[in-house]
C-alpha positions in Angstrom: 6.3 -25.1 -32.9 9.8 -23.7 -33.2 8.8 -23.7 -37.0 5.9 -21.6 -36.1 7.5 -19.0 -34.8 10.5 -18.4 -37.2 7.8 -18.3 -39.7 6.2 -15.4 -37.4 9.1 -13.2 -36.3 10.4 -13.9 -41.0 7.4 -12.0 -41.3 7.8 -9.2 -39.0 11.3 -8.5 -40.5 9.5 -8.8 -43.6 6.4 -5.9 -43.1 9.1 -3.5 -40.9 11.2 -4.0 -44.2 8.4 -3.1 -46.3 8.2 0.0 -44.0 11.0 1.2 -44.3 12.1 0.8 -47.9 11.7 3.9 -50.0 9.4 3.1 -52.8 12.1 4.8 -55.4 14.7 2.4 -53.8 12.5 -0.7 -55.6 13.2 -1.3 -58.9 16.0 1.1 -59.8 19.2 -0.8 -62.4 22.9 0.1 -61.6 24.3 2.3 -59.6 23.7 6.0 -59.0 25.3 8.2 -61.2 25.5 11.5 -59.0 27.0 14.6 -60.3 28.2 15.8 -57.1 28.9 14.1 -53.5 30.0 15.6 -50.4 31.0 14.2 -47.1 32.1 14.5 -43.2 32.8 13.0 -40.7 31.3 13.6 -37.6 31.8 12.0 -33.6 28.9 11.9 -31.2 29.2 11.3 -28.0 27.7 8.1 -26.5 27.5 5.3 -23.5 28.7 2.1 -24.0 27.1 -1.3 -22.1 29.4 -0.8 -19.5 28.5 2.8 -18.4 31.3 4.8 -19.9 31.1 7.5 -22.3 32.3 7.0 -25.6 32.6 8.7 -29.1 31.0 7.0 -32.1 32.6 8.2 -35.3 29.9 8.6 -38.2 30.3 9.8 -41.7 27.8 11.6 -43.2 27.1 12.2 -47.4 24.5 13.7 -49.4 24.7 13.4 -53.1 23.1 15.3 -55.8 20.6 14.1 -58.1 19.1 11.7 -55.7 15.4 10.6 -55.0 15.2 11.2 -51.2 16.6 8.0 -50.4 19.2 7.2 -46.9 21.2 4.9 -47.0 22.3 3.6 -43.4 25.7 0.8 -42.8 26.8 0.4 -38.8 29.5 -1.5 -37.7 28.9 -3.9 -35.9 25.4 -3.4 -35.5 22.5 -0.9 -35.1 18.8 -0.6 -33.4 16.1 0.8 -35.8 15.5 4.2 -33.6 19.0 5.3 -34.7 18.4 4.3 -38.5 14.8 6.3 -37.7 16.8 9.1 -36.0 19.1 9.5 -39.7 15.9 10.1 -41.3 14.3 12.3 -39.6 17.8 13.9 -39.3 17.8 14.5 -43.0 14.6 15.8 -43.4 14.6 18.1 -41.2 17.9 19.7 -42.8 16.2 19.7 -46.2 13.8 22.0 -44.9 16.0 24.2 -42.7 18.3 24.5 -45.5 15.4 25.5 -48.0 16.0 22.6 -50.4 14.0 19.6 -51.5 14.5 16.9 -49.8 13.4 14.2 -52.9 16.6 15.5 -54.9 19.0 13.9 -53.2 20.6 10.9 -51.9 21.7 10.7 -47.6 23.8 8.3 -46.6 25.0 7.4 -42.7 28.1 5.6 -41.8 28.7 4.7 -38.5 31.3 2.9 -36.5 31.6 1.8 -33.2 33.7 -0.5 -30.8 30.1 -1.1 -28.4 28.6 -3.9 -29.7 25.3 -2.5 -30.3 24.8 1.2 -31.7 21.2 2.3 -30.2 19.3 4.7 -29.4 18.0 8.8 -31.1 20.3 11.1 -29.2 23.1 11.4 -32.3 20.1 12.9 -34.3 20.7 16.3 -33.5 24.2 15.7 -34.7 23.4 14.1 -38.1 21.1 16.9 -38.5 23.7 19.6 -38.2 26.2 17.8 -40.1 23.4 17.1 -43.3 22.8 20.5 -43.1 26.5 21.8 -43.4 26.7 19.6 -46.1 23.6 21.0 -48.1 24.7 24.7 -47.2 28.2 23.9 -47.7 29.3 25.0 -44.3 32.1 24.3 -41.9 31.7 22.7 -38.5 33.4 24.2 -35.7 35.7 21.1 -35.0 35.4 22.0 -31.0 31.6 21.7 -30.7 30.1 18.5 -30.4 26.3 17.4 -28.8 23.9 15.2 -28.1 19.8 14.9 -28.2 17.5 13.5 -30.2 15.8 15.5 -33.4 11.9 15.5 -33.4 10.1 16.1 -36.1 9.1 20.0 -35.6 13.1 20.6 -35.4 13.1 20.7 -31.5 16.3 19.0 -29.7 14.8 16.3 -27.4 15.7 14.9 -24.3 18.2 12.1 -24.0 19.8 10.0 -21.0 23.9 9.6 -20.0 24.5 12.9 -20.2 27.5 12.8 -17.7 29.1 10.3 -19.3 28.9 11.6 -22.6 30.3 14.9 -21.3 32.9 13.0 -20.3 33.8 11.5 -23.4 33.3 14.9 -25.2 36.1 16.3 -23.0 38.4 13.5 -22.6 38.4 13.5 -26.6 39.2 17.6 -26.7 36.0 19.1 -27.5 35.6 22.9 -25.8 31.5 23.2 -26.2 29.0 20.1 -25.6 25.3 21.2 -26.6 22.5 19.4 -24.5 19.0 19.7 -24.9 17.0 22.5 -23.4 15.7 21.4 -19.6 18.3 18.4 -18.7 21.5 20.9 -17.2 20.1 19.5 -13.9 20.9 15.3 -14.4 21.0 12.4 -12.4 23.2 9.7 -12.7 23.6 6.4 -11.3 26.1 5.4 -9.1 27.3 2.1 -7.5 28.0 1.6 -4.2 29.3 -0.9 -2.7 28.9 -2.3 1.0 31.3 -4.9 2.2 30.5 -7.4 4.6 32.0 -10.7 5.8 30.1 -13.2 3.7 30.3 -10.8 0.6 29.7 -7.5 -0.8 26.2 -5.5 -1.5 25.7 -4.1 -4.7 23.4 -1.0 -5.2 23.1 1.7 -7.8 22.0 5.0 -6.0 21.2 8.3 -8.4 23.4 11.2 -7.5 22.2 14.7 -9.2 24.8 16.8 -10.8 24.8 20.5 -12.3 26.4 19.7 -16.2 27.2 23.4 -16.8 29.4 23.3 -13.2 31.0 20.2 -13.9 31.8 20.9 -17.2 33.2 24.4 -16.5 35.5 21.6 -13.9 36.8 19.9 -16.7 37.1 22.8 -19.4 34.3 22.3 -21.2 31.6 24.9 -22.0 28.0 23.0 -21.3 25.4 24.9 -23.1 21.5 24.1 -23.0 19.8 24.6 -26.8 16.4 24.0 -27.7 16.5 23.4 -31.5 18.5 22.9 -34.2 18.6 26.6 -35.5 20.0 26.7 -31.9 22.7 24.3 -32.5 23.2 25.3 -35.9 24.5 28.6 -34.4 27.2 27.4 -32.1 28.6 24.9 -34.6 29.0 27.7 -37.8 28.0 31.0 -36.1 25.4 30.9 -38.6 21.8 32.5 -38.0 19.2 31.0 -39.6 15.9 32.9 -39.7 13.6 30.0 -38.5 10.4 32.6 -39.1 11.4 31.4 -42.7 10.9 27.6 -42.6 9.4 27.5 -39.1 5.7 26.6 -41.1 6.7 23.3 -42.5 8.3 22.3 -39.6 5.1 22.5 -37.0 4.3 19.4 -35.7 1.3 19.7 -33.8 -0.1 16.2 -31.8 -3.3 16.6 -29.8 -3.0 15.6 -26.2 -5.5 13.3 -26.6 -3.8 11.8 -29.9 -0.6 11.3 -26.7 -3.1 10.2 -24.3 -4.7 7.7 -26.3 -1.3 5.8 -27.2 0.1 6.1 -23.7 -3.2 4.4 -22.5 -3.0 1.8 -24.7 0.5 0.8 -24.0 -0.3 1.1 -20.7 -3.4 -1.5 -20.9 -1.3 -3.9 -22.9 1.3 -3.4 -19.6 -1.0 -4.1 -17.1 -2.2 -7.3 -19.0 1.1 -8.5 -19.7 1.8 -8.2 -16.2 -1.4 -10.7 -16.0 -0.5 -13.3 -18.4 3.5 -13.1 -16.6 2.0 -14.0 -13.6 0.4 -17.3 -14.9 3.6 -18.5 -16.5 5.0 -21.8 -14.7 8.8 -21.6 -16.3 10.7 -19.6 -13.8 13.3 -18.6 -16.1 10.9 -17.1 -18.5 8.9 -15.9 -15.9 11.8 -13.7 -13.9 12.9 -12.2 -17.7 9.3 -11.5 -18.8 9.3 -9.7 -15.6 12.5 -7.4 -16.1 11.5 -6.7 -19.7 7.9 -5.7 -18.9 9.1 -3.3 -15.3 11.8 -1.8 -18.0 9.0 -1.1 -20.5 6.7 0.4 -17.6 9.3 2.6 -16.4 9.8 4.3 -19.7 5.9 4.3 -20.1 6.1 6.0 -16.9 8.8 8.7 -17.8 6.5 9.2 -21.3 3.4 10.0 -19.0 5.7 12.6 -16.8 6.5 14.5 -20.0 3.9 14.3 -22.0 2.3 17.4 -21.6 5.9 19.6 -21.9 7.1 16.9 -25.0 4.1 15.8 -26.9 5.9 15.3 -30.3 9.2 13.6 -28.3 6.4 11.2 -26.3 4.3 10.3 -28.9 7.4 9.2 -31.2 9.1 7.4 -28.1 5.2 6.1 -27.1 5.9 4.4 -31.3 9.2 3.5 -30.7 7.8 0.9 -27.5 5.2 -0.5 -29.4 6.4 -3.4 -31.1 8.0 -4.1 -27.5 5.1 -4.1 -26.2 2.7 -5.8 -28.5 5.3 -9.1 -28.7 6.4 -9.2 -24.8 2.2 -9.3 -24.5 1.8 -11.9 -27.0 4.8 -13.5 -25.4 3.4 -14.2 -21.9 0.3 -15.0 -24.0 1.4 -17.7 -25.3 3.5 -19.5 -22.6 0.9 -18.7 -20.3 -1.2 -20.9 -22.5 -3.9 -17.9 -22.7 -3.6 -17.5 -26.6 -2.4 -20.1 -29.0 0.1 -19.7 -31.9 -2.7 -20.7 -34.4 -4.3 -17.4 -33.3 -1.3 -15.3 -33.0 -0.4 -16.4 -36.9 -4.0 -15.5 -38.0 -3.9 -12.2 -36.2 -0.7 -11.3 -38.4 -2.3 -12.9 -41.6 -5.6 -10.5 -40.8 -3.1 -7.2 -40.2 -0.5 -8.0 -43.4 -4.1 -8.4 -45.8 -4.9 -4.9 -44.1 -1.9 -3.6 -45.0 -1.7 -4.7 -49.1 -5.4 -3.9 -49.4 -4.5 0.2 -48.3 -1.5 -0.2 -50.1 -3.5 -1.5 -53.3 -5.9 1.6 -52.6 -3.0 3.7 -52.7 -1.1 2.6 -55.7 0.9 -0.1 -54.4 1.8 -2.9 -56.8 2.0 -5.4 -53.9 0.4 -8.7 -54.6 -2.0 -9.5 -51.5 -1.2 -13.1 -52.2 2.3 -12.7 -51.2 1.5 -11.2 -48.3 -0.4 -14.0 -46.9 2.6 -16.2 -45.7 0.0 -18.5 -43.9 -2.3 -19.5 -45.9 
């Protein structure tokens, strides 16, 4: 059985690989021969697993002739919405700054002293930082932000926002850029009660004006909406976004938002199901965090949908995968669905996969996609 599924999550890594591998990145000899690179270095602010803000320092290059490649290297690690987040990141500042973004090359290096970098909120960052590099600007060194970049240039919303102001300040920056809506933020707060058999843990949310406190700790808290917002504060550059404000519309129909949110909310509730017939109490009790963590955000998705349809429906993507295994997961140690079925399932969607491929010009061979068989 343990076979089985080692086979199972191989190919996963295998078809997300396939995903996310440039097609220009396959098959090229030696190394790039660019006639130009530039780079710099940029610090976003972030939370570590403890709570506690802390800067992430991450150097960012473009080089010219490239293919519209990026190239991503964390240390120690990194979650795929942050390696997402860089791509987006440099597309988006391809088309603000006016150039094409197939003739060059991006690359993102991060490091970190949390053990995990995760997460889309240093997107906006990246963003402004590949675009200083492709209009060969300066960054104020005094400005720094955080929020995610969506893919019609808006700054979306992002979470630790105290504690990333709080790292921006203790570190010396003057201006911290948040996205538009979130100056009003709660935070969480433990409290502790202590009694004579022990002490009571409980985390209570406290809500705090950013744009108060900052001014508390000398630091100017300022609210922007997109990056030819942030753009501004970082070179006192204008950009007239009338100019590339076309190719960056987005536009996702609310039902397109409602129809994903449903789903993932149907494969919630049924998870919930299958958890409850699992026998294993140890499985049982972390099936149960995982799924109430996935609701919640599912929740928060369905409370902004209508305000952030581009920012939901990504975030809705992002969840999937969660959601899909932790289903299959109770599945299958609920004895409800068998691992036989579960591998034919994958067989059925990897030969869907290399047939649109083939019908697109894909030289995959569908017999190496069937790992199965």
């Amino acid at each position: 059985m343990h076979g089985y599924r080692y086979a199972a999550i191989a190919s996963l890594v295998i078809l997300l690989a396939l995903t996310l591998i440039p097609a220009t990145a396959i098959g090229d000899s030696g190394l790039p021969n660019y006639s130009y690179v530039r780079s710099i270095t940029i610090y976003a602010p972030a939370v570590s697993g403890s709570g506690e803000g802390v800067l992430s320092k991450t150097t960012l290059i473009v080089a010219y002739p490239g293919s519209g490649r990026v190239f991503f290297s964390a240390l120690p690690y990194t979650e795929l919405d942050t390696q997402g987040a860089a791509r987006i990141a440099a597309y988006i500042a391809s088309l603000v700054a006016g150039v094409s973004f197939n003739n060059y090359d991006y690359y993102v290096i991060t490091e970190s002293n949390v053990p995990i970098i995760g997460g889309p909120s240093s997107g906006g960052l990246m963003c402004v930082g590949f675009l200083s590099l492709l209009m060969n600007k300066t960054l104020n060194p005094s400005v720094t932000m955080t929020g995610m970049i969506n893919p019609d240039g808006t700054i979306g919303p992002v979470g630790g926002l105290k504690e990333k102001l709080d790292a921006a300040a203790s570190n010396g920056f003057k201006t911290f850029l948040i996205p538009k809506g979130q100056r009003y933020y709660q935070y969480p707060v433990i409290q502790e009660t202590r009694l004579p058999w022990g002490v009571i843990r409980r985390t209570v949310y406290q809500s705090i004006d950013l744009v108060e406190y900052g001014r508390s700790i000398n630091v100017s808290v300022i609210e922007v909406g997109s990056i030819f917002d942030a753009i501004t504060y970082f070179t006192g550059m204008d950009i007239n976004a009338s100019s590339v404000i076309e190719p960056l519309q987005v536009s996702i129909p609310g039902e397109v938002v409602d129809s994903l949110l449903n789903n993932l909310s149907a494969m919630v509730q049924d998870t919930y199901s299958s958890v409850n017939k699992v026998y294993d109490y140890y499985y049982k009790r972390t099936l149960q965090t995982v799924i109430n963590n996935l609701n919640n955000t599912l929740s928060s998705l369905y409370s902004i949908k209508d305000k952030y349809p581009v920012y939901a429906f990504v975030q809705g993507l992002s969840i999937y995968p969660s959601v899909v295994y932790y289903n299959l997961f109770s599945k299958v140690l609920s004895n409800t669905l068998s691992i036989d079925s579960i591998l034919g399932t994958v067989n059925t969607t990897l030969t869907s996969i290399g047939v649109r491929l083939n019908s697109i010009g894909g030289s995959l061979d569908l017999d190496e996609l069937i790992l199965f068989s």
